[in-house]
N, C-alpha and C positions, 0 to 999 in steps of 0.2 A: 350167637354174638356175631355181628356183621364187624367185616374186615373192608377198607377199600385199599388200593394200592400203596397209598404212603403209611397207614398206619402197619399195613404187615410188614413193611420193612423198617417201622421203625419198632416192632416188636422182635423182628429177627435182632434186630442193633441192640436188642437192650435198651432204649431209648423207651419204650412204655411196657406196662404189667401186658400179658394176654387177656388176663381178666377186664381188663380197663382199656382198651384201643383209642374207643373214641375220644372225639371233642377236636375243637378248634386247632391247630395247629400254627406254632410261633414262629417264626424265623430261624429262632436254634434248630426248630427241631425240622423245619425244612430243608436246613442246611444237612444234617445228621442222617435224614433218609438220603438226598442226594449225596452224598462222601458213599453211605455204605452201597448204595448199587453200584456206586464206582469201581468201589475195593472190589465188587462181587461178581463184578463184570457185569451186572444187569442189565446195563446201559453201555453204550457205545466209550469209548475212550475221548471223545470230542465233543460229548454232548453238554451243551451249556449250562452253565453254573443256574437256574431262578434266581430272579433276581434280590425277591424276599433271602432267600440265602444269604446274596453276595453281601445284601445290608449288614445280615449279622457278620458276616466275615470283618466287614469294615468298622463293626461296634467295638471286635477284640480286638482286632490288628493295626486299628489305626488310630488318631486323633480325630473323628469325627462326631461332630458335633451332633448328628442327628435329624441336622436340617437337608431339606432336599432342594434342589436346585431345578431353573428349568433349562428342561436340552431339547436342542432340535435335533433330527433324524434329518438323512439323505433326502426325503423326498418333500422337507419342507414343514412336518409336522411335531409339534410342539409337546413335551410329556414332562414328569415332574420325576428325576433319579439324583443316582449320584452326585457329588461335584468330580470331574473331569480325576482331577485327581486323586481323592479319596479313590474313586472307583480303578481308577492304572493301581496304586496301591493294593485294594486288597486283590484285585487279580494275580498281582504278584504272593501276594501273600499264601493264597490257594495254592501254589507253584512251592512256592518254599517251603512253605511252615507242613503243608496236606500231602505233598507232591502229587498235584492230582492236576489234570488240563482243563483249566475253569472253563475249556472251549468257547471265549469270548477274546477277541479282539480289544487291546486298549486301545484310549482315544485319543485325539489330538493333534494339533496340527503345526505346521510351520516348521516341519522337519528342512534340515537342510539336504538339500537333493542328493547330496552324495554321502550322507550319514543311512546306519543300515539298522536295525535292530538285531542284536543277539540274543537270544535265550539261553536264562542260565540251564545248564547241564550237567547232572554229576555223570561224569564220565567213569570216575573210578570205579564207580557200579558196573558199567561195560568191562572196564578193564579187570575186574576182579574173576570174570567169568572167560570160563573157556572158548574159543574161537566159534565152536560152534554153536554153544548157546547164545551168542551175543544177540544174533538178533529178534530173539525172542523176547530175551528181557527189555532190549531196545524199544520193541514196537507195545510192551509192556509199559514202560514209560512215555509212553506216546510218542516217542521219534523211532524214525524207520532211517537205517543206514544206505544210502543210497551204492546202487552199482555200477562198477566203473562202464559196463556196457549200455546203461540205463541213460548213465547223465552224459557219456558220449553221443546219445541217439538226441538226446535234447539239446545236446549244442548244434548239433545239425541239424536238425529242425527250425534251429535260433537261427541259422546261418541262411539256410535256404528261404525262413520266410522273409527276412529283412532285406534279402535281395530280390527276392521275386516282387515286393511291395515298392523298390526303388528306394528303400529309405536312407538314411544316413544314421546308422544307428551301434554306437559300441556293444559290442557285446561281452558281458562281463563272465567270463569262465574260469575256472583254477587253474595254475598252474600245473602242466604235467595230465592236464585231460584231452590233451589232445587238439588245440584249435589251429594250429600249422597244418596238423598232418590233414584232416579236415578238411582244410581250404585245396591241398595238395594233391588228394586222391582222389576227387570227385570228377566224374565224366563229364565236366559243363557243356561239352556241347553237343550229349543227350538232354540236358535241360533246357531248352530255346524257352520253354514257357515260366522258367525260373528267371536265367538271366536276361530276357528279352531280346534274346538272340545275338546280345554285347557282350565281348569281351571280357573275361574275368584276367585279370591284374595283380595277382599277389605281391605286395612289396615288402620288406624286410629288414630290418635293424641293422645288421650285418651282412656282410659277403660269406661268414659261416652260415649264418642261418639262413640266407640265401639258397647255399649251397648243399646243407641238410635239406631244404623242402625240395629241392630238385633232385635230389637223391630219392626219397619218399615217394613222388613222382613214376620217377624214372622203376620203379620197385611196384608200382600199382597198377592194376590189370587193366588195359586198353586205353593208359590217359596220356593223351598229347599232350607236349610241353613246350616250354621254351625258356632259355636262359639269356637276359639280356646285362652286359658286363660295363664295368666302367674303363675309359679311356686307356687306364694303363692298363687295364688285362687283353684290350682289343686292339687297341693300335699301337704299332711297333716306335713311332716319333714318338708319341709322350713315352713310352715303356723305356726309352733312351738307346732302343737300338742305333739307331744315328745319330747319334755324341759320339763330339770325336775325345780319342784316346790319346792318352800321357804317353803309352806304348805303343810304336806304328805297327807292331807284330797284329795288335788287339783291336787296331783301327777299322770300322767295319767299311765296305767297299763305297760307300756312298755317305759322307757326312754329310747333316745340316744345322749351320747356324740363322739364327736371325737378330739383325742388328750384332753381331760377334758373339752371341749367347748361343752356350749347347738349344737344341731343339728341345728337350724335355722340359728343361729349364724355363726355358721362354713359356710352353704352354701353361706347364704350371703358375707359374708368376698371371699370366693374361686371365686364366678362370680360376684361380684361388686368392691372388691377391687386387685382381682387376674384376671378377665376379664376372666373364664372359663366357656362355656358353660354349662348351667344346667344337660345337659344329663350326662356329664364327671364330673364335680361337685358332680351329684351325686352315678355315681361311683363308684366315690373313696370315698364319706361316706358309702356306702356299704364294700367296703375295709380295711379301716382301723376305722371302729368304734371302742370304748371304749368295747362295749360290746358282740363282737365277733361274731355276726348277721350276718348270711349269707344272708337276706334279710333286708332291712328295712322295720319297719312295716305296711308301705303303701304300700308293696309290696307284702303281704304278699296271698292276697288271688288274685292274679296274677299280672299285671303290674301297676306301680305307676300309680296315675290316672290322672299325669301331662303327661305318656306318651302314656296313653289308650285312652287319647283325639285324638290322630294325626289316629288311627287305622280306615282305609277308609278315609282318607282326607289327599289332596285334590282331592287322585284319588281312584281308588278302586283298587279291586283286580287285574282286566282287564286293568289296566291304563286307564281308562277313568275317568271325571271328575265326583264325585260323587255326589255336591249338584249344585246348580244355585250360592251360592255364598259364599266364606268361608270369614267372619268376625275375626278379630285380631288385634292388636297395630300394629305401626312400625315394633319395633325390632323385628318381625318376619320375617323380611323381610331377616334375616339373616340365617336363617331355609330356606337349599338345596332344599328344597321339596315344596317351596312356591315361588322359582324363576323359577326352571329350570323347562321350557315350560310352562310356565302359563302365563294370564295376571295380572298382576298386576297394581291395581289400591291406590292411593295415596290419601285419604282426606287430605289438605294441603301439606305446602312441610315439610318433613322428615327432621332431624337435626340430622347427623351420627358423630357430633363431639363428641369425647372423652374428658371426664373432671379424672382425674387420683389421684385429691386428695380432699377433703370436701371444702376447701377455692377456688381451680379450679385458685389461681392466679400464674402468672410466674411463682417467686420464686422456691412455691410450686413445682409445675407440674414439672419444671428443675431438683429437687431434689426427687422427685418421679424417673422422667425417670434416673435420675444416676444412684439412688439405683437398680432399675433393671436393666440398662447395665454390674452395675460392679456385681451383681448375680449371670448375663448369662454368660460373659466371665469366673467366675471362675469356674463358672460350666462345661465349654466343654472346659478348658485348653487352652486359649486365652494366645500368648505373652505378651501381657499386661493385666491387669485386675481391672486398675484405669479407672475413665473418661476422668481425665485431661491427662492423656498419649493416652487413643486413640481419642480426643479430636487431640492432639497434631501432631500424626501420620495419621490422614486422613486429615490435613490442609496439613502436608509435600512433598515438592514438589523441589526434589532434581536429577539433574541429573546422569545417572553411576551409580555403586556398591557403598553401604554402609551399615554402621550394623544399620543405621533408617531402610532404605531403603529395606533390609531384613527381620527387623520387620516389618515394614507394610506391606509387601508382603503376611506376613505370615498369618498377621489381619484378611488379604484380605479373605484367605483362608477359614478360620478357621469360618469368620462371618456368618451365614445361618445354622450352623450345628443344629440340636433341640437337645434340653436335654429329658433325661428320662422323661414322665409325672409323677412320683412321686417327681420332683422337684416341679412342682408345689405347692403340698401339704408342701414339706420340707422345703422350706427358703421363711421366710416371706418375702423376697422383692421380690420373683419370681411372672412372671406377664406373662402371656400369651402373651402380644404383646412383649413383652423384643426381640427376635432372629429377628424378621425381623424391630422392631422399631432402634435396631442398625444396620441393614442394611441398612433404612434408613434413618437414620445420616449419616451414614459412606459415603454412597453414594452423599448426599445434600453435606459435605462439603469437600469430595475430589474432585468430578466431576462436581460441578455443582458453575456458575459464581454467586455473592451476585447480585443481583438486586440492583435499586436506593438506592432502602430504607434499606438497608445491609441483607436482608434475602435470604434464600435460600430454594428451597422444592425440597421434590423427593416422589415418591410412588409406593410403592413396591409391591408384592402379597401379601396375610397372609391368615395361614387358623387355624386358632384353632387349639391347641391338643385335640384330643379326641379316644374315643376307637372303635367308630363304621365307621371310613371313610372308604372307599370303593379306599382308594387311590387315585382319579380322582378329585382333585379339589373339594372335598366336599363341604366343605363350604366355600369358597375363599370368601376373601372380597381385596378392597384396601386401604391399612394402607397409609396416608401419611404423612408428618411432616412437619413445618415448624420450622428454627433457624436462629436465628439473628444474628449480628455481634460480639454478644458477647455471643455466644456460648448457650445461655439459649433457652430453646423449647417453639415456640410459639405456638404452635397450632400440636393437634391432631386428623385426622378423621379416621374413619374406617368404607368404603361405600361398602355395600352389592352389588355384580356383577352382575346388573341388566342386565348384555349383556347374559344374560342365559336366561332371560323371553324372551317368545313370543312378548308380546305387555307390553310398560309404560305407562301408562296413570296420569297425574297428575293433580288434583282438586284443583285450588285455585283464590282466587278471585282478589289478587294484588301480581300475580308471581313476581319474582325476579328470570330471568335466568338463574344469574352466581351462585346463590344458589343453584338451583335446579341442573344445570349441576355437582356442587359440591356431591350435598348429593342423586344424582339418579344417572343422565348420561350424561357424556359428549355430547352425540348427543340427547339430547331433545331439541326439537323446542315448538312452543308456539301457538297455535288456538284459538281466540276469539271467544263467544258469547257474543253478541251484542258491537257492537262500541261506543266511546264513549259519544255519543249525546245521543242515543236512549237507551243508558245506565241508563244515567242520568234521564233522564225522568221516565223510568220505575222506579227506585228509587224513585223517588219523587212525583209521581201520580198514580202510582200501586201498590207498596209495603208502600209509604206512611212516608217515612224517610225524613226527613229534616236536612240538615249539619250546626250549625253557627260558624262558628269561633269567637273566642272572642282575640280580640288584634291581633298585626301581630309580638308579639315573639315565635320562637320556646319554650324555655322552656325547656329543658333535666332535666329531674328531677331522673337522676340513676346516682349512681358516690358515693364516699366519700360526696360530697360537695351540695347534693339533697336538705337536709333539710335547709342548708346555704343558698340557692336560693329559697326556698319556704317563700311566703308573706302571713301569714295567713289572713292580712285584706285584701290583695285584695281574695283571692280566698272567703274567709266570705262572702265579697258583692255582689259575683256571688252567691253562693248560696241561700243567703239572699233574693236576686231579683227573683232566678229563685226559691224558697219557697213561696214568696209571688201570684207570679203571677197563679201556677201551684198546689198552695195549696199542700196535700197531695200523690198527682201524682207523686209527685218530690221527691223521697231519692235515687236515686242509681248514683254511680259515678266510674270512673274508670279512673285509674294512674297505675306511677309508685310500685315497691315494698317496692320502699325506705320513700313514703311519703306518701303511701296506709292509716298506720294508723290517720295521722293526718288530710287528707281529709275526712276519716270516723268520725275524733272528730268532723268537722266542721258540718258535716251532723247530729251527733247527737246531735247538738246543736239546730237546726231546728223539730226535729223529733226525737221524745224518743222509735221509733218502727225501729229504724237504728242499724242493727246488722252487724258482722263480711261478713254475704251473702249481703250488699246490696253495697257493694266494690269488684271490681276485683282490679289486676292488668296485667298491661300488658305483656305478656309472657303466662298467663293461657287462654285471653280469646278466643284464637278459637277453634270452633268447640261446644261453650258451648252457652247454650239457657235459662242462668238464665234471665238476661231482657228483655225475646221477647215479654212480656206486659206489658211492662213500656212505659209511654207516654212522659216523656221527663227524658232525663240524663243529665251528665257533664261530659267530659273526659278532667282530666288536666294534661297539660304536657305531654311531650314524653321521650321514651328510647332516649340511646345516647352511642350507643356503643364506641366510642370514633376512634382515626384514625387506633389502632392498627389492631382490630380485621378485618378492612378495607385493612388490608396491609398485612394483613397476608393472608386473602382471595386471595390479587390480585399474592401474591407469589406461591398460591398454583395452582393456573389457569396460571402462566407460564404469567402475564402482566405486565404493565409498565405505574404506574401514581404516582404520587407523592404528599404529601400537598402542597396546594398552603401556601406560604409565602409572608408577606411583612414586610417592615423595618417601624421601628418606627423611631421621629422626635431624640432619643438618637442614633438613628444608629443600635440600635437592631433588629437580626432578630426572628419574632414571629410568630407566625400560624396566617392567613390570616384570617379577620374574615366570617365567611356564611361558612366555611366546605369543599370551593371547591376546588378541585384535579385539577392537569397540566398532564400533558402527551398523549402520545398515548392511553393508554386506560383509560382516566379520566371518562367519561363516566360510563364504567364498577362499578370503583370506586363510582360515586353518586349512581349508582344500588344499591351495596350493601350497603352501605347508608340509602336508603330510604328502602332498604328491613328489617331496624331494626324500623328505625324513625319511615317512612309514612305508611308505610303496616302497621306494629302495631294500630296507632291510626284508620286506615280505617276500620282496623280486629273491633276493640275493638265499632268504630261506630256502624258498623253489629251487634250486641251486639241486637241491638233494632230493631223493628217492623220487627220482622222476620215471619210473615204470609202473603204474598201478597194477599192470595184468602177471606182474611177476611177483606173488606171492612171498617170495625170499626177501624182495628188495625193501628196504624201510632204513630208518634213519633218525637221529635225534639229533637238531641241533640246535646250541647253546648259543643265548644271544645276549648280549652283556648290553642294553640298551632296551630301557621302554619306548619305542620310539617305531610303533605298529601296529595295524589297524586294529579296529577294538574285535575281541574274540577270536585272535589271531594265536594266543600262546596259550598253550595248556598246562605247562607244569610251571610255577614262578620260583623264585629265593629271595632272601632277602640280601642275596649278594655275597664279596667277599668283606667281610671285617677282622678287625684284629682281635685276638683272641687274647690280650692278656693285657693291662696293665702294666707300666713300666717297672714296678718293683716283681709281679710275676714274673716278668721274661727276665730281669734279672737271677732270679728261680730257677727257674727252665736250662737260665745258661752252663748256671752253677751244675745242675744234674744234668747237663749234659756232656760238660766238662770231666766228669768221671765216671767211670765202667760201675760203681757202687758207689751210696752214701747216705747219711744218717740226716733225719731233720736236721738236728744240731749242727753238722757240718757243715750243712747249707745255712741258716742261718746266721752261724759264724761268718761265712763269704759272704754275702750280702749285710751284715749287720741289717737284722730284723728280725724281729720276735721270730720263736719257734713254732707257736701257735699259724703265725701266717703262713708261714713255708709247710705247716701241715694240713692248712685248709686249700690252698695250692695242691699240694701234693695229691691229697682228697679228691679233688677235681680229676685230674689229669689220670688217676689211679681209676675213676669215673667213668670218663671216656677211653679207657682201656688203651692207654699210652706211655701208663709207667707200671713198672711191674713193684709188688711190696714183698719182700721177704718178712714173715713176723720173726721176731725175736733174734733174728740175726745175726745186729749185731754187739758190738760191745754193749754191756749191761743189760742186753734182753733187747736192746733201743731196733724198731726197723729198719730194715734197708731197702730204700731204694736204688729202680733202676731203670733208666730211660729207653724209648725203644724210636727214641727219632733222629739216630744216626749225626748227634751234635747240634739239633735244632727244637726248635720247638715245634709241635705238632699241628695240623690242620683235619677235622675233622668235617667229612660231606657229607649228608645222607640224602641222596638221590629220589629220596617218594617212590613213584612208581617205575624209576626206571631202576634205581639200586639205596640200598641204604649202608652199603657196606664203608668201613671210617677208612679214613685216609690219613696215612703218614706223611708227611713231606717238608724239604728243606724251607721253609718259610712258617710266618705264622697268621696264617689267614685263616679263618672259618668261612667254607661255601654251605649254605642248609638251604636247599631247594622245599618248596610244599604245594601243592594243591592253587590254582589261584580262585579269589573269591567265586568265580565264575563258575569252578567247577568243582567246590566243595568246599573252597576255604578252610584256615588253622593249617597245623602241621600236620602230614599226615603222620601213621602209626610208624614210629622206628626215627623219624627224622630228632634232630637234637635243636636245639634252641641257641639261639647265638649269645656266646657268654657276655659278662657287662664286662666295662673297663673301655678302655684310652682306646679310639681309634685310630688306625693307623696314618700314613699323609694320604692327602686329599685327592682325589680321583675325578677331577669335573673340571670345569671353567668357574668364573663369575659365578654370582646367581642370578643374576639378570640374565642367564641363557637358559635357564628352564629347569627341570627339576633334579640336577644334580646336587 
């Protein structure tokens, strides 16, 4: 009796008699031999589903009708399969229903560039096995756990090819693998054939993080360095050595005022409120001080020592590049000498927008940029020199000769001229960006059409005044603007012209595109290291991070209306639970700015060694490694920039989305609730979105178990907000809820108002049946929170007895990190489980959240998303 290879495996399967092998074979049973050499190993763990297979897969698992469709291939040629969908479906199906790697790719297109695919994972598989067997059963499952040595060699690889090609490319890494140290330790100038012989530029979010990678540096075997500081770390006049003192005792030997204002004061004011370069800031306090100084006295025994820092960096005398790596903040990036031919590299992405007055809101900002339009007009003899008339005159849009028409001609002319740099210093409303920030306005609202959303942008050149340019585009940046329908400025940025570096390189662990195009370069593209399975895993098996979400509300806790929406009992019972279980491990937490303090009071309620450092909020935390030995946190609530700051973005990128809307049962139209955008570029829109929301909270997770190569170190932490990139958390809950009913917790109160007592007694207090107070009691007796004595007491009747110390009970069961119950003074139920992603239902020991009356409200609006 002849065998061929599909029919002995489908006689080893059981699938045909031995006596009977042959004959035709159907799609079941094609499917049927391929599963069993899978299970058998016979076949590779990656090898493709046939496609006859996949059909039947799609006959059982899906709604398909049977008909075939026609598809093209890559190379142009035309076949009859699947529908697009049907075929994504039963692949998936093979995954879930078989657990087997269909080893085919799904199809389809129009992904949004910064959307990633995840694959579902039962991790608790992994977790159920011992450390050492993990990655056996892992690469059993078809995923392989990646090494922190492994996917360190690949982000340097990431790093060195994208600079050696010149490209301008993010590179997208995890948090905690290392892309500082990275940039910090490398001998760049053994590599002339990497960096083209330019300069490498590290820049940096903070002056900590700054100050760690020059640290790193300084620790790394034969790497030249350099540290370049800002104003007040280098030069003694802004640092206010020279303000004079209340006390002559404390008077330093040499004051300087200008115009009667301390020196420090003055500087600050001329390049924080006037936007003028330090070097020309200071100048002109050399110019025009009080005291007639033809040096100031940081100058005095040769060049200030804010600008004896720059002396051989980043190149030498020879142009060539003088250290392996020059360390600085951002806003260096706007110093000619640190773009043009260099590479420049980005720890996080850079934030080039312009805030113009202390409060940073409309209003303000609208009437700031007046004040300096109507300054600069009357300074270079402007036809008009109000705002509301050149406001008026670049709306104007009139056929033929007229005397508008001749005035704005004239506008036209006249806008771009620069005033003397001693304006600067002379009218306090003069502002370095003033001449080309009215160019563009002028230009956004004569030439340019309002978008959806009524706004307009345009962006201009700009280059500082200063005294040392060389005429050639010194320091160009691009100023742009956005204004809305009613004339008020929404948004200002001012991005450093990184089309003069060599290479861009940019470090971050949850890019956001259209930011980055924003505040770097419009042509950056985006390179991963590791995908997002093998991401994951590393996370949570090599570096040791564990993500729970706690509830499925977002929670925006930044606004006016933060503290409105903040529930201190519920966030209390999270803390309370995660104090009890984690003991003393547990004080640090991190939020919003607006509700920072009062999640700190809840913490120091638990822990009296809870100080102002055992809270961030979010906005400061990246790039900072206060709790990289913390073993578990809380992060509650998220930013929530609201739609504007989204619309102003899509205005300045030249897109087109809009808020989604729907109508209420009065006929009102209202903002849609969940946040999501219509249009052609909606997409774009959720980016930047989640580049405030979800990136923050994923940034502020990193926060914790930042050592992969130290085994010990790992972490869990709780995050009371959905509001994170997708396949970002691994254990969920469905939150805290109330656990009783108001006639129950009247129940509760009654037993726990006494040391013992009978149904009866209690239903006496409360007037309600005895039966209730026993189905109650039943519960709670359940959850192993009241004790029963039988027979007791009077008449045989039970006795109970409560074990929650005057309160009602909160019961948690942790999944896989604990399931042990919780006592505590409130009455919340926390029940964490499995999220669908990674096995879904509760897992085994978790308890189910009781029914009844939930407790008050924990959100905003619903028009803010899915609270």
């Amino acid at each position: 009796m002849a065998y061929n290879a599909l029919t002995h495996l489908l006689v080893d399967a059981d699938e045909r008699r031995p006596d009977s092998p042959n004959g035709k074979l159907d799609d079941e049973e094609i499917f049927a031999a391929w599963k069993y050499a899978k299970e058998e190993n016979h076949i590779t763990d990656d090898d493709p589903i046939p496609l006859d297979a996949l059909q039947h897969v799609a006959r059982e698992a899906t709604e398909w009708d049977g008909d075939l469709v026609e598809q093209t291939t890559a190379d142009g040629d035309t076949f009859d399969g699947l529908p697009s969908d049907v075929y994504n479906d039963a692949l998936e199906a093979v995954r879930e229903e078989y657990d087997l790697d269909p080893g085919r790719r799904q199809v389809g297109g129009g992904r949004d560039a910064d959307a990633e695919p995840v694959a579902p994972l039962a991790l608790e598989r992994l977790d159920a096995v011992a450390d050492h067997e993990r990655e056996r059963v892992a690469k059993r499952h078809s995923v392989e756990i990646p090494s922190t040595d492994g996917a360190r060699e690949d982000l340097r690889a990431a790093v060195m090819r994208e600079i050696r090609a010149g490209n301008k490319t993010v590179i997208d890494a995890p948090t905690a693998l290392g892309k500082s140290y990275t940039v910090a330790t490398e001998q760049w100038l053994l590599r002339s054939s990497t960096t083209g012989e330019a300069p490498v530029v590290h820049l940096h979010a903070t002056t900590d993080a700054r100050d760690e990678a020059a640290a790193e540096s300084e620790q790394a075997n034969g790497v030249e360095y350099a540290v370049l500081k800002g104003r007040k770390e280098k030069c003694p006049a802004a640092a206010g050595d020279y303000d004079p003192a209340d006390d002559p005792e404390e008077a330093p030997d040499q004051t300087v005022t200008i115009a009667g204002e301390a020196a420090s004061a003055w500087l600050d004011r001329q390049c924080n409120a006037k936007g003028l370069p330090f070097s020309t800031a200071h100048a002109l306090a050399r110019k025009y001080n009080d005291q007639g100084l033809d040096e100031l006295p940081c100058c005095e025994e040769g060049d200030c020592p804010a600008t004896a820092q720059w002396d051989g960096i980043p190149r030498d005398d020879d142009g060539n590049a003088a250290k392996d790596v020059v360390h600085a903040t951002h806003p260096f990036a706007y110093v000619p000498s640190m773009r043009r031919g260099t590479n420049v590299v980005f720890d996080e992405q850079p934030d080039f927008s312009v805030t113009l007055t202390e409060s940073g809101d409309v209003e303000s900002e609208t009437a700031r940029v007046r004040s300096m339009v109507n300054a600069y007009l009357d300074e270079i003899g402007a036809p008009v020199t109000a705002w509301e008339a050149f406001i008026q005159l670049a709306k104007f849009d009139s056929a033929g000769v007229s005397d508008a028409g001749r005035v704005r001609d004239a506008l036209d002319n006249a806008i771009g001229t620069e005033p003397p740099t001693e304006w600067y210093v002379r009218d306090p409303d003069a502002h370095a960006y003033a001449p080309d920030l009215a160019k563009a306005i002028w230009q956004a609202l004569r030439w340019n059409d309002a978008d959806a959303n009524g706004r307009r942008s345009e962006t201009v050149s700009h280059e500082p005044p200063r005294f040392d340019s060389d005429g050639e585009s010194y320091a160009r940046t691009l100023l742009s603007v956005v204004v809305d329908e009613n004339n008020n400025v929404r948004s200002v940025r001012a991005t450093p012209r990184l089309s003069q570096a060599r290479s861009v390189i940019g470090l971050d662990a949850h890019p956001s595109m259209p930011m980055w195009h924003l505040n770097a370069d419009e042509d950056m593209t985006r390179d991963t290291v590791l995908n997002p399975t093998p991401r994951r895993l590393w996370r949570r098996y090599e570096r040791g991070l564990t993500v729970v979400q706690v509830g499925e509300a977002t929670r925006p806790r930044s606004g006016a209306k933060a503290g409105e929406w903040m529930n201190d009992d519920r966030v209390r019972a999270v803390v309370d639970r995660l104090r009890d279980h984690y003991g003393p491990e547990f004080k640090t937490a991190i939020t919003t700015a607006q509700v920072e303090g009062r999640v700190r009071s809840l913490l120091a309620d638990v822990d009296d060694r809870v100080t102002p450092d055992s809270t961030m909020h979010f906005g400061e935390e990246k790039s900072r490694n206060d709790f990289a030995d913390e073993s578990a946190g809380l992060l509650y609530g998220c930013m929530d920039p609201g739609d504007d700051m989204i619309l102003d973005a899509l205005a300045e990128l030249g897109l087109e989305a809009e808020p989604e809307t729907a109508e209420t049962e009065a006929g009102d139209i209202v903002r849609a609730k969940g946040r999501d955008f219509t249009g052609a570029d909606a997409d774009t829109a959720r980016s930047v979105l989640a580049s405030v929301r979800e990136n923050h909270v994923a940034q502020a997770a990193g926060r914790y178990a930042r050592n992969p190569d130290d085994p010990e170190s790992s972490a869990v932490v709780f995050a009371m907000t959905d509001a994170h990139p997708t396949g970002f958390v691994d254990v969920e809950t469905p939150g805290v809820e109330w656990l009783a009913t108001d006639l129950q917790r009247e129940i509760i109160d009654a037993l726990a108002e006494r040391p013992s007592v009978t149904a009866r007694e209690i239903a006496d207090a409360v007037d309600c049946s005895k039966r209730h107070v026993l189905e109650t009691l039943s519960k709670l007796e359940g959850e192993e929170l009241v004790e029963r004595e039988e027979g007791a007491g009077d008449y045989g009747a039970d006795v109970y007895r409560g074990q929650t110390d005057g309160d009602a009970a909160v019961d948690v069961g942790i999944s896989e990190i604990t399931n042990e119950p919780l006592v505590s003074p409130n009455r919340w139920s926390l029940v964490i489980s499995p999220t669908d992603g990674i096995g879904g239902g509760c897992a085994p020991g978790d308890s189910a959240q009781s029914s009844g009356d939930h407790g008050p409200s924990d959100g905003p609006p619903a028009q803010t998303g899915s609270d």
